[in-house]
C-alpha angles and dihedrals in degrees: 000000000000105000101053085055094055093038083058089042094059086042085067108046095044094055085049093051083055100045087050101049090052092053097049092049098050084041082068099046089054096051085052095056095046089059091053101068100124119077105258092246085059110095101175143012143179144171123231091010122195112199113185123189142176120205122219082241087056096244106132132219121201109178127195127193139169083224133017117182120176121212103199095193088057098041088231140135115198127203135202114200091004118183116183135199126197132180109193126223088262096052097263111145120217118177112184124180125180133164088263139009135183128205123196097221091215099037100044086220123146147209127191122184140187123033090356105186122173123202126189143218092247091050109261120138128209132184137185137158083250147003138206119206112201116204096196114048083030100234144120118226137170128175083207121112103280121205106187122182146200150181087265104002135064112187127195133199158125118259122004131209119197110200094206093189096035089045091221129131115213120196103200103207149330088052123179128172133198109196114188112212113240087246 
């Protein structure tokens, strides 16, 4: 009577052994899927991400995004839900938000995507489907449809140009204006 009962015993331990070991190794697979959860080519990520750069000029970027994920390789850093404010070397104040920007780490040059709308310190208000920000020349461009508004004025046109250093805004064609009198 007693060895049945041991033999069923082992069974059971045994089983449970097994049970156990299998467990524990799906347990760390499991383990290993939920840390890759960024796309090999992805070196870095955050949430609520805060980016803060000085130019050589002076002028200074903070950038604010729900994402940032940074692509090494590419030398890239990519935002969801970006805003960006930038305070130009003479004091100006720009703050830009979009759906999705890009910044070339080397270059300093920027893209921003998606309902792209400027806003100044002196109130105007400027809005496109994209942006380019050139570090070099120091100027933001689009070839987009561009409304830009204005205590008294609403402009229309196709392609913009933003002279940062000059401090002059180009619409390229297709302009229309719209001036209200001061009655």
């Amino acid at each position: 009577m007693k060895k049945p009962f041991l033999v069923i015993t082992a069974l059971f331990l045994v089983a449970g052994a097994v049970v156990l070991f299998y467990l524990w190794e799906k347990g760390k697979e499991e383990g290993r899927k939920a840390l890759q959860v960024l796309p090999d080519h992805v070196d870095m990520q955050v949430r609520d991400a805060l980016y803060t750069d000085v130019s050589a000029d002076g002028s200074k970027w903070e950038i604010k995004a729900k994402t940032a994920t940074y692509v090494r390789t590419e030398k890239t850093a990519i935002f969801e839900d970006v805003s960006v404010r930038m305070i130009t070397a003479g004091g100006r104040t720009f703050v830009m938000t979009g759906k999705r920007g890009r910044l070339w780490t080397e270059s300093k040059n920027m893209e921003i995507v998606g309902e792209v709308v400027i806003v100044s310190d002196q109130g105007d208000r400027i809005t496109m489907e994209d942006l380019k920000y050139s570090e070099r020349d120091k100027t933001l461009h689009t070839d987009s449809e561009v409304l830009l508004e204005n205590a008294g004025t609403t402009l229309k046109g196709r392609g913009m140009k933003i002279s940062l250093p000059h401090q002059r805004i180009e619409l390229l064609s297709k302009v229309s204006a719209v001036i209200k009198s001061g009655r």
